[in-house]
C-alpha positions in Angstrom: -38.7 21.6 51.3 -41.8 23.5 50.7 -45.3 21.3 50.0 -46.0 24.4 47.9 -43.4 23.6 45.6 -44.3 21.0 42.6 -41.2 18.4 42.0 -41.0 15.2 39.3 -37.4 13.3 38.6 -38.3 11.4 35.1 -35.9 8.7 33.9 -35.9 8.5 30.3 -37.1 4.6 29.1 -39.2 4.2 32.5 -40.6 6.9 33.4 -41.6 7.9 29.6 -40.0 7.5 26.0 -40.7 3.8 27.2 -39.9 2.3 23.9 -37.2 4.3 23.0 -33.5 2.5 23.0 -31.5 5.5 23.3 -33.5 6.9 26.4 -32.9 3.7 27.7 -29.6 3.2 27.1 -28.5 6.9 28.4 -30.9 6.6 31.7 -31.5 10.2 31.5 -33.4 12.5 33.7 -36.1 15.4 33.2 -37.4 17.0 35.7 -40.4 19.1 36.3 -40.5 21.5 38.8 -43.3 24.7 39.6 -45.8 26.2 42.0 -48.9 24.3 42.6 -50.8 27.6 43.8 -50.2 29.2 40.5 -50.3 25.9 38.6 -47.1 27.3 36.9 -44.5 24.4 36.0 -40.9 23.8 33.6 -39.4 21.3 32.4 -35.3 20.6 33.0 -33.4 18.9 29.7 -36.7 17.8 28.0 -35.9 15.2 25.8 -37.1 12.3 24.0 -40.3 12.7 23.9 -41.3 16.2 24.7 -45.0 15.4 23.9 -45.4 12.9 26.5 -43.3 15.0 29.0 -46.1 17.9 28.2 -49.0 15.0 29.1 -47.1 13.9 32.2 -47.1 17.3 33.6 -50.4 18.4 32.8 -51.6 15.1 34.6 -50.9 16.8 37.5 -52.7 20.0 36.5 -49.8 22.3 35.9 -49.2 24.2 33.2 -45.7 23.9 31.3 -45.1 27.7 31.2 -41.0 27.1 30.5 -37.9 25.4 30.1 -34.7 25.1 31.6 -31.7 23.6 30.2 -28.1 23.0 31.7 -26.8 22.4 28.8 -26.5 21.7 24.8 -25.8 17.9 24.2 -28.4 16.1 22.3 -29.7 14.0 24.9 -31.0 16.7 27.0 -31.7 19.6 24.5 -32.4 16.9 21.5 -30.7 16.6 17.9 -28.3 14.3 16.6 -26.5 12.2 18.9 -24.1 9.1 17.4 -26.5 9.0 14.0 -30.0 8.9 16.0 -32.5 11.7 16.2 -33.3 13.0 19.8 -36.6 15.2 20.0 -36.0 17.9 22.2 -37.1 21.5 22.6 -37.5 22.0 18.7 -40.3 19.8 18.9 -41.5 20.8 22.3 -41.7 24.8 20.8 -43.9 23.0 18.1 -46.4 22.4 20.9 -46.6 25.4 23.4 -44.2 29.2 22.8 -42.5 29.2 26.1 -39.3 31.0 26.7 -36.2 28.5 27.1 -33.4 29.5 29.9 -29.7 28.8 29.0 -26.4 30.1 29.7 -25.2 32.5 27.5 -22.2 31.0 27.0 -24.7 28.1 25.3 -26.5 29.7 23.3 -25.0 29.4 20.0 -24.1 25.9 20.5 -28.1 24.8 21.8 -28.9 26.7 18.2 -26.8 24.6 16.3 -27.2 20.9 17.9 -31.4 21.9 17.8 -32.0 24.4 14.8 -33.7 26.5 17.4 -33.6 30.0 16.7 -31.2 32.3 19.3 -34.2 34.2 19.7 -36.2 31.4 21.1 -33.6 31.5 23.9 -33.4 33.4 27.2 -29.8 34.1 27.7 -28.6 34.5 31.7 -25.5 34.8 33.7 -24.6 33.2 36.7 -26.2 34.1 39.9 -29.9 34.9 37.8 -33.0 33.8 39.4 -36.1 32.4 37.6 -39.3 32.6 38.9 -41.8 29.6 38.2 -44.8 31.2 40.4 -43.3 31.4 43.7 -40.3 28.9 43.2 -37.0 30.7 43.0 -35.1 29.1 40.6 -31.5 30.1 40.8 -28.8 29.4 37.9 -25.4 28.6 38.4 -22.4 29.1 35.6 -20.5 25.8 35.7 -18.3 25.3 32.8 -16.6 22.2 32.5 -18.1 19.4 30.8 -19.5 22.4 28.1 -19.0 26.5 28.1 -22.1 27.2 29.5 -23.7 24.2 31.6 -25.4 25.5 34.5 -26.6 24.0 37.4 -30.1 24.8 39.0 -31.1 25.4 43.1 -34.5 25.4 44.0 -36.3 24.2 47.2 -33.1 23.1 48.3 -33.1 20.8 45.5 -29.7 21.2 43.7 -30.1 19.7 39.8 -26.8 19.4 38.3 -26.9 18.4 34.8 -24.0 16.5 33.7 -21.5 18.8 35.5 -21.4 16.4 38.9 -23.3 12.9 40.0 -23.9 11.3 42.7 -20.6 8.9 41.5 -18.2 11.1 39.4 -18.7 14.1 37.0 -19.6 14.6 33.1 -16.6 14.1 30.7 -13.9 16.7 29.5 -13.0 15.5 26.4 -15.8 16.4 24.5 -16.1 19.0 22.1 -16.6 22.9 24.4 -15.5 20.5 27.4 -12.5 22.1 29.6 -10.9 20.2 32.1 -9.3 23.3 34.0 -12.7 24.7 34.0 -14.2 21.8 35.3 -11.4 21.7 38.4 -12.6 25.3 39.2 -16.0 24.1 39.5 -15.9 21.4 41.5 -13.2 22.8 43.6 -14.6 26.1 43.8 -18.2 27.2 42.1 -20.0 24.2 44.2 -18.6 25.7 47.6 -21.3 27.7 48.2 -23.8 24.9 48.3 -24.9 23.6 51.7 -24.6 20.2 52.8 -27.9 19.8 53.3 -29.1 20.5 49.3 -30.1 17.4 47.7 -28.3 16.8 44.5 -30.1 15.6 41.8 -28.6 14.8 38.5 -28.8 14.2 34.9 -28.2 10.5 34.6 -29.0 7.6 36.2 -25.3 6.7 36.7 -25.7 5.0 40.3 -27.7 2.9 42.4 -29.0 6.6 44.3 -31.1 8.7 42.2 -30.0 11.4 44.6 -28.0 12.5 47.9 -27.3 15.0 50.4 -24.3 17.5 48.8 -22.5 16.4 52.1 -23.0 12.7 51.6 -21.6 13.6 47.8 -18.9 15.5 49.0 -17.8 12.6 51.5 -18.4 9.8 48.7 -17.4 10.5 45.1 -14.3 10.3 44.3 -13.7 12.8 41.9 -14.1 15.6 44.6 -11.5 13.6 46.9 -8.6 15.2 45.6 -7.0 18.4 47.6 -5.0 20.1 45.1 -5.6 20.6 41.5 -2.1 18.4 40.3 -3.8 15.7 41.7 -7.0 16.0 40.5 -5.3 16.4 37.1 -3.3 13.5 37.3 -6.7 11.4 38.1 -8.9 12.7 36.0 -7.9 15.1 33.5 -6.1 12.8 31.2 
């Protein structure tokens, strides 16, 4: 990994929305990520409290110049999620005008869990590449646990949303959710991602707040299964 290359993993009720019982109740991360020549940064999934994410990163004298998110639920793009009020990009485009990067296949759905205008959005397909300074962001298509969640590689840092943990994978029974799309991407969009990336995702749903893809590959369970009957019969119930 490049020194270059500006990197923060934010858990959600530690790390900031301290006083906040939903962000500490769904242990998510944020992450920042950026050049530190250029001072450029963005921010993954910023929600909760998009203010003090903005304070945290300028700390560090970067400069919040975008945002990525894999995907539309509440608690990483804000809205309503069970009753409660998530802040999300909404309030962080009340702040700063920075161009957000989704899926296309998301983009209607981010508009209506936010109320953000489509045309605050920056629609991509899979395989696009966005540049933060010199970091080459790439974004990955991998539908499953919604249409459009995307995973992000970066400095060999592989951020995966809720689409795979370090334990287990996000849910497919959710509204958008698609088990047989989610087989194909663990079985088959994640192949091309070496051993050696470290995954990072969007919950705090183990002891590890990341691993080695080949240490994840050996380890959680829902990759484990060889043939797509029996990953259906485990986990696609």
């Amino acid at each position: 990994m490049n020194d270059r290359f500006y990197f923060r993993q934010l858990l959600s009720g530690r790390d900031f929305a301290n006083d906040d019982g939903a962000a500490q109740q769904m242990v998510n991360f944020v992450y920042a990520l950026g050049d530190r020549v250029t001072g450029e940064a963005m921010l993954v999934d910023p929600a909760y409290d998009p203010r003090e994410l903005l304070a945290l990163v300028q700390s560090d004298e970067m400069n919040v110049t975008g945002v990525l998110l894999t995907h539309y639920h509440p608690d990483h793009a804000g809205g309503s999620l069970f009753g409660t009020q998530i802040e999300g990009i909404r309030e962080l485009l009340e702040e700063i005008d920075v161009p957000v990067h989704v899926h296309r296949d998301e983009v209607a759905w981010i508009s209506e869990v936010t109320g953000v205008d489509e045309s605050a959005m920056v629609a991509h397909e899979s395989g696009d590449r966005v540049m933060v300074g010199d970091l080459d962001v790439t974004l990955i298509h991998t539908p499953g646990h919604t249409p459009g969640s995307q995973c992000l590689l970066a400095d060999g840092r592989f951020l995966t949303g809720d689409t795979l943990f370090v334990d287990g994978c996000g849910r497919t029974d959710l509204p958008g959710s698609d088990p047989e799309e989610m087989y194909r991407t663990l079985s088959t969009r994640l192949s091309a991602i070496g051993d050696d990336a470290i995954l990072f995702p969007g919950h705090q749903y183990s002891v590890a707040s990341s691993a080695p893809m080949g240490e994840v590959r050996r380890e959680n369970f829902v990759l484990a299964p060889r043939t797509r009957e029996q990953w259906f019969a485990m986990f696609a119930s």
